[in-house]
C-alpha positions in Angstrom: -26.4 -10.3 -4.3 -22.6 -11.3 -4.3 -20.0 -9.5 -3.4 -16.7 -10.0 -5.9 -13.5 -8.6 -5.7 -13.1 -5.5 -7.9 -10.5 -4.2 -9.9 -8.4 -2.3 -7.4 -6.3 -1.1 -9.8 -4.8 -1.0 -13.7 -2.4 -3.9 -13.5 -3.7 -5.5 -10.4 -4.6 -9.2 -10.6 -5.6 -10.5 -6.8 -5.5 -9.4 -3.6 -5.9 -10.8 0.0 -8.4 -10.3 2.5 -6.9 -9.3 5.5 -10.3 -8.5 7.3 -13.9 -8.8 7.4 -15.5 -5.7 9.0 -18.9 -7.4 9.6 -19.6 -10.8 10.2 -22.1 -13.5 8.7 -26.1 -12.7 10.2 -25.2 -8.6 10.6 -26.7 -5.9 8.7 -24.3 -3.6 6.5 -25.6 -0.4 4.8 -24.8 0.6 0.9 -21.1 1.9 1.0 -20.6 0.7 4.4 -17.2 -0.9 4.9 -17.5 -4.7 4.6 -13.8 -5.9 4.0 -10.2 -4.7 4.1 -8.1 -5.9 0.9 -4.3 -5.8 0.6 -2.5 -5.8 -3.1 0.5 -5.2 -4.2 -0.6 -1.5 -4.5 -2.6 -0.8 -2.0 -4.1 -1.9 1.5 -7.7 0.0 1.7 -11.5 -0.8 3.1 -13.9 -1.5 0.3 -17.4 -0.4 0.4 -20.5 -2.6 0.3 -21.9 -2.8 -2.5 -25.7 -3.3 -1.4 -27.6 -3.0 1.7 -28.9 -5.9 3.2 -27.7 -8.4 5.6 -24.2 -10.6 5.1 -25.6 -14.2 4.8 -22.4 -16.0 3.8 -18.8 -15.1 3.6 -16.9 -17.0 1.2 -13.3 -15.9 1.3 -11.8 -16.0 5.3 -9.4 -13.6 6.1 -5.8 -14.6 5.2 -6.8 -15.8 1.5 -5.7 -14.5 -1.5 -8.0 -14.5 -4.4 -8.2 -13.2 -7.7 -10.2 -9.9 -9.4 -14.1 -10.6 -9.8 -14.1 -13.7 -7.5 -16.7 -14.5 -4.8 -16.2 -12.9 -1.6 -19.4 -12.8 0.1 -23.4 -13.3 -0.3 -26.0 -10.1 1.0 -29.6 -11.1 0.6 -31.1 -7.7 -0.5 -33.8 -8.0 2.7 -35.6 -5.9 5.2 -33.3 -5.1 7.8 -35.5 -4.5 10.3 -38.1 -7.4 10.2 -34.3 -9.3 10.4 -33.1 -7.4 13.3 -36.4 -8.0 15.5 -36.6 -11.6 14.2 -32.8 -12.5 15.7 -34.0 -10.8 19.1 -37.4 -12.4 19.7 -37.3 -15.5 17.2 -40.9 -17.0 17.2 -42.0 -19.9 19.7 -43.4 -23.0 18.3 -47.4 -23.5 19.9 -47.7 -25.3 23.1 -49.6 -29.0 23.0 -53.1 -28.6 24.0 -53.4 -30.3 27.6 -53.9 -34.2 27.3 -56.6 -35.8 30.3 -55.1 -38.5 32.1 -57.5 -41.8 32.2 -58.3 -42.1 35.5 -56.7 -45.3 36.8 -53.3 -44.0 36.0 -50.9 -41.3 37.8 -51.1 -37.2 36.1 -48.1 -37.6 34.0 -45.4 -35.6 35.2 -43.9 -32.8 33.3 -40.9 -33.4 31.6 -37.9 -30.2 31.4 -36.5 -30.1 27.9 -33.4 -31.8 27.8 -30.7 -29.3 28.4 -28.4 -28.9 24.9 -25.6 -30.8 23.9 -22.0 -29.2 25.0 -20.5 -27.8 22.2 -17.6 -29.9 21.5 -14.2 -27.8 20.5 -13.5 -27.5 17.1 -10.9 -29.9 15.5 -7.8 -27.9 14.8 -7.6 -28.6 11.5 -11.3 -28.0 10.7 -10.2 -24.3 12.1 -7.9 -24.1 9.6 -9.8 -23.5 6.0 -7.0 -20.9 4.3 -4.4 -22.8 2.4 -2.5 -19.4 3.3 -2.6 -20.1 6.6 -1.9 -24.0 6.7 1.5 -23.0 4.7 2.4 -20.2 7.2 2.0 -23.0 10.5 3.8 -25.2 7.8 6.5 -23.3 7.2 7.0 -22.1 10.7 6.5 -25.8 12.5 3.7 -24.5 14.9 1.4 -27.3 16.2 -2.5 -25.9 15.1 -3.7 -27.3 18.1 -1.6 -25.3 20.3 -3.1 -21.7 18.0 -5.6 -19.3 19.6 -7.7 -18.6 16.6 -9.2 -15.1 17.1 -11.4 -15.6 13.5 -15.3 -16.6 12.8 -15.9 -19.5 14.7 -12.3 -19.8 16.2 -10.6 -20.0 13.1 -7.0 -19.4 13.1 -6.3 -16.3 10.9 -2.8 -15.2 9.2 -2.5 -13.0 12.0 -2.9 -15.0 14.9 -0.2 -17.6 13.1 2.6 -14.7 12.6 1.9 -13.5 16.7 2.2 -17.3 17.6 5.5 -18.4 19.3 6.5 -21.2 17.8 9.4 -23.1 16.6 11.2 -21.2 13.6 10.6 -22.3 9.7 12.6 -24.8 8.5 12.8 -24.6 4.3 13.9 -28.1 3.6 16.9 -28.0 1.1 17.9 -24.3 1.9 21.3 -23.3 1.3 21.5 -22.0 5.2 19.1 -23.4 7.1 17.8 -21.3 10.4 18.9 -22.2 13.5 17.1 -22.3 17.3 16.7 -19.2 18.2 16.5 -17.6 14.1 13.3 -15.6 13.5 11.7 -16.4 10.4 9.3 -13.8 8.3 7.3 -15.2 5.8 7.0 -12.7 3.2 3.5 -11.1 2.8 1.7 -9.9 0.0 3.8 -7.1 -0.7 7.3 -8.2 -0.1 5.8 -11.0 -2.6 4.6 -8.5 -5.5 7.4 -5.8 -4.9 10.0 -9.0 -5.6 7.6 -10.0 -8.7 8.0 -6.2 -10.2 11.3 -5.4 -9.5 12.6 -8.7 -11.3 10.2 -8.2 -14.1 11.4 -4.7 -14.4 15.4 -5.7 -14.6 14.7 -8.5 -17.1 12.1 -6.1 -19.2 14.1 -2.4 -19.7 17.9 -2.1 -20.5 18.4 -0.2 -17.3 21.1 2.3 -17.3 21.9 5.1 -14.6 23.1 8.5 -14.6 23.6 10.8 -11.7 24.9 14.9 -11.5 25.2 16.9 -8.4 23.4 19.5 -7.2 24.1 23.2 -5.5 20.5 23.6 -3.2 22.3 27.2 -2.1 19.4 29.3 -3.9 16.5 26.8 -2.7 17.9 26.6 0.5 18.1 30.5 1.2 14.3 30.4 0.3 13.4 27.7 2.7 15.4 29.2 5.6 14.0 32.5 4.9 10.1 31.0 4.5 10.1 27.9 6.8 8.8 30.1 10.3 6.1 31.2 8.1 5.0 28.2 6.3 5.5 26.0 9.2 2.8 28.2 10.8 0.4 28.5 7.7 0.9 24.6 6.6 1.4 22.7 9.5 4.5 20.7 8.3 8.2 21.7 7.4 9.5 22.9 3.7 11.4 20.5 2.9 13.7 20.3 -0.9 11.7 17.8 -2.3 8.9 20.1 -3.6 11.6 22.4 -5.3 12.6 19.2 -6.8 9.4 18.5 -8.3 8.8 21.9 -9.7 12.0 22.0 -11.5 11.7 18.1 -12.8 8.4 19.1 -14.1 10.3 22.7 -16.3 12.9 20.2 -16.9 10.2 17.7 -18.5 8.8 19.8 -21.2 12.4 20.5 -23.0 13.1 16.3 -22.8 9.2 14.9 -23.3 10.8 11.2 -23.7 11.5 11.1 -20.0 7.4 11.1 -19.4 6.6 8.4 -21.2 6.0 4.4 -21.0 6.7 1.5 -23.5 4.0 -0.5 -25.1 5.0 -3.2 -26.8 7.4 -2.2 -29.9 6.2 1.7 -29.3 7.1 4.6 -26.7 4.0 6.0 -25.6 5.2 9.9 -24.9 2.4 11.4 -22.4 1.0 14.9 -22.4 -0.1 14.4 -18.4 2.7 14.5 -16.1 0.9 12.3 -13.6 4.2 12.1 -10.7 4.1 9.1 -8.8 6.3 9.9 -5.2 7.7 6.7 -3.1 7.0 6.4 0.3 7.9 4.3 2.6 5.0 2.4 5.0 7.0 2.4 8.1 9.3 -0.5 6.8 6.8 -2.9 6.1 6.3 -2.2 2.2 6.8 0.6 -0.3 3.9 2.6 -2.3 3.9 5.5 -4.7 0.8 7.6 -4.4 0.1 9.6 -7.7 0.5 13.5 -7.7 -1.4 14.1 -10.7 -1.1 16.8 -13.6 1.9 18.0 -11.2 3.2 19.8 -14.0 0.1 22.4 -13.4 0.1 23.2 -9.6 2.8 25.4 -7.9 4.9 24.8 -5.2 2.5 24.8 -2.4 0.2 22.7 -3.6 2.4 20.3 -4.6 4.0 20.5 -1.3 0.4 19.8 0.4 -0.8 16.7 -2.0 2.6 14.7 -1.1 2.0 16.0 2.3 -1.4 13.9 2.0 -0.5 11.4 0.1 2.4 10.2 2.2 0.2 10.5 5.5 -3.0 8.8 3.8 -0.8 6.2 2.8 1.1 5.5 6.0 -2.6 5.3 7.3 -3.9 2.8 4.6 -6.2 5.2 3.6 -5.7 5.7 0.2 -8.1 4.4 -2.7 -7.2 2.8 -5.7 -7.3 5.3 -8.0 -4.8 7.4 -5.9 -1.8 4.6 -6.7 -2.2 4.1 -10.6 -1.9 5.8 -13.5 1.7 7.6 -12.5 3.7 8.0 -15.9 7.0 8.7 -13.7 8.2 7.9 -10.2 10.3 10.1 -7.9 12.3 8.1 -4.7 13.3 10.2 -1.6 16.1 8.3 0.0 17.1 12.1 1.3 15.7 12.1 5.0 18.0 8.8 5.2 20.8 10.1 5.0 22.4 8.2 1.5 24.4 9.7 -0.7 23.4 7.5 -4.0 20.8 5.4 -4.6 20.3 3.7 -8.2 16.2 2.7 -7.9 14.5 -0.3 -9.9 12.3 1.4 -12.8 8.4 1.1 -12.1 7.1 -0.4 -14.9 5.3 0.6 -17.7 7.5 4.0 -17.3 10.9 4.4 -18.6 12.9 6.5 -16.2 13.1 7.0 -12.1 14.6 9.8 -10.1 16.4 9.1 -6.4 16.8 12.1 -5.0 19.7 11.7 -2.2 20.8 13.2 1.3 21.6 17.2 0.8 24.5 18.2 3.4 26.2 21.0 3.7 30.0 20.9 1.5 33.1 23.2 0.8 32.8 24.3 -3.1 34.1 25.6 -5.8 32.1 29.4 -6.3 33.2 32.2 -8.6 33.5 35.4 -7.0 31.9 39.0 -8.2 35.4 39.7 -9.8 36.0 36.3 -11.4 38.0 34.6 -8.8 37.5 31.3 -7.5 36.5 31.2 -3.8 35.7 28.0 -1.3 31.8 28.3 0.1 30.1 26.0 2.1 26.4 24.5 0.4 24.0 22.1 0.9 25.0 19.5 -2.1 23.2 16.7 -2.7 22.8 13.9 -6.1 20.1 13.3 -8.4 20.2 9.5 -9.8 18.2 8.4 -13.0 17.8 5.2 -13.6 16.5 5.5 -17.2 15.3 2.4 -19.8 18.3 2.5 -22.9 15.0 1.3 -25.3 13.5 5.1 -24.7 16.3 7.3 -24.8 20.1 7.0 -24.9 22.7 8.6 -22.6 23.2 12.2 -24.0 19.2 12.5 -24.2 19.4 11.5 -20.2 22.5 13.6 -19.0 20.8 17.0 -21.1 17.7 16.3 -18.9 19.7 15.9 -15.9 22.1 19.3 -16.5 18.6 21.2 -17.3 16.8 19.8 -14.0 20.4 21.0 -12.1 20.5 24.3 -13.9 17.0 25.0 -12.8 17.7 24.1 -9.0 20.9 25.8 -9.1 20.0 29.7 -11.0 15.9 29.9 -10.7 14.6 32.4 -7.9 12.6 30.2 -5.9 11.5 32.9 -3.9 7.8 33.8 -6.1 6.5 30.4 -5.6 6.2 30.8 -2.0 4.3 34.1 -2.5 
């Protein structure tokens, strides 16, 4: 049967194979892993979808195709007749023994002539992925002078980034590199993050809105819980759990904030399905879904973006766990920033950046009335919100509400 690439998501198009885990001749059982696939979504291993043996690969590693192409061919076949065939493949009948006529010499045997030497492979014959033919391009590396670690010896995308090499020239650039300049092509996500963020600024009328928040109630309840749940959970309470709770109270008074644009229409949605950045080490930028946050208390929403973030950093999340979110939340917090003004992920119409908390004199009114200097944890909350959903007081009440929450709710039940 053949293999085709499915649809790894809502909105994604393509994506490139980064690896084959069997090769052409080797068996591979019904949801065995066969391939790993990167998209601008995800990077995950997909299944196979038969079992059988792998009789052609189509796609090499390092190519970029697009959903319901053909990958691969497995030839639905019985494994094991296969298997004992390749280790004792069948010997053709000797030639019954010929007499000699007398007058002349017994012919002497002949040895079968030893094979040919395999001659090395031309380097461009290596080199079938137009991917890889632009990277050596683009970086001015010599193919003959390429280790190719793929089927066969052919040179993968990988073996061309780990090459030294001369730097890429881009002909025409406004600063050209110089000797010594390290070039980094961009790869499939830096490619697809640039495609949505641009789409996104040219599609919604974005607009940005920010308050500051008092943690002093959450942070009393983390101090006062964090031995116990670091011992019980494994991992440190950190704010951006409270955050989620209280976004999710704050979303039912200001439903518009949930919602995405279709066409002329706002689509306003009853799931709160929370989408929660994470960063993959610096090398790319995903937001595994939290769904139906808007339903689970504090400690398991703590746990799921616990998972999430670690499946992700892993590449072990499936496709289903990346789509569907109806709003995103950014953590720029354990970086230390004070503001950050995010790129709305389309369809959605709003984003939340939630910044560094540190501790600050303010302003606190005393049991009598009287105005007093404290020292909190303050930190901002930034919306970047789409002006074609909502307009600025509609954004600002929904920030005040989500502050008022974080600010006078006794957090102190949800860790019970």
């Amino acid at each position: 049967m053949d293999v085709t690439l499915p649809q790894l998501g809502e909105t994604v198009t393509e994506g490139t194979i980064t690896r084959w885990c069997k090769q052409v001749g080797e068996s591979v059982a019904l949801d065995e892993p066969l391939y790993e696939v990167s998209t601008d979504k995800v990077d995950s291993e997909v299944p196979s979808p038969a079992a059988g043996v792998l009789t052609e690969i189509l796609v090499p590693e390092g190519d970029t195709v697009e959903v319901g192409a053909r990958l691969a061919v497995i030839a639905a076949v019985d494994v094991a007749a296969v298997d004992v065939a390749a280790v004792a493949p069948p010997t053709a009948p000797a030639p019954a023994p010929r007499t000699p006529d007398p007058p002349a010499p017994a012919p002497v045997a002949t040895p079968p002539s030893p094979p040919p030497p395999v001659a090395p492979v031309a380097a461009d014959v290596r080199v079938t992925s137009p991917v890889v033919r632009r990277l050596m391009a683009e970086r001015g590396l010599d193919p003959a002078r390429i280790t190719g670690t793929g089927e066969g010896g052919r040179i993968t995308r990988r073996d061309v980034l780990n090459a030294p090499g001369a730097p890429a020239r881009t002909p025409g650039a406004a600063l050209a590199p110089k000797v010594g300049d390290e070039v980094l092509p961009f790869d499939n996500i830096r490619r697809r993050t640039a495609e949505h963020m641009v789409r996104s600024k040219a599609t919604s009328a974005h607009v940005y809105t920010s308050v500051e928040v008092d943690y002093e109630r959450v942070d009393r309840v983390r101090r006062a819980h964090q031995a116990d749940w670091v011992a019980e959970e494994g991992f440190s309470l950190t704010y951006l759990p409270f955050i989620v709770r209280a976004f999710c109270d704050a979303v039912r008074e200001f439903p518009r904030v949930n919602a995405s644009v279709d066409g002329d229409a706002l689509v306003m949605h009853h799931d709160l399905n929370l989408g929660i950045a994470v960063d993959l080490d610096f090398n790319g930028l995903i937001a595994p879904v939290v769904r139906e946050a808007d339903g689970k208390r504090l400690r398991l929403v703590a746990r799921e973006i616990r998972d999430l973030a670690g499946r992700a950093r892993a590449k072990q999340l499936g496709p289903d766990e990346v789509v569907g979110g109806t709003f995103t939340i950014t953590n720029m917090g354990p970086f230390g920033t004070l503001m950050t003004l995010p790129i709305i992920n389309q369809p959605q119409v709003a984003i939340l950046a939630t910044d560094a908390i540190r501790k600050r004199p303010v302003v606190v009114e005393g049991p009598d009335g009287d105005d007093a200097i404290a020292v909190h944890p303050v930190g901002v909350l930034a919306l970047t919100w789409d002006h074609r959903a909502f307009d600025g007081a509609y954004a600002a009440s929904f920030l005040h509400a989500l502050r008022e929450i974080l600010e006078t709710r006794n957090w102190a039940p949800e860790l019970a």
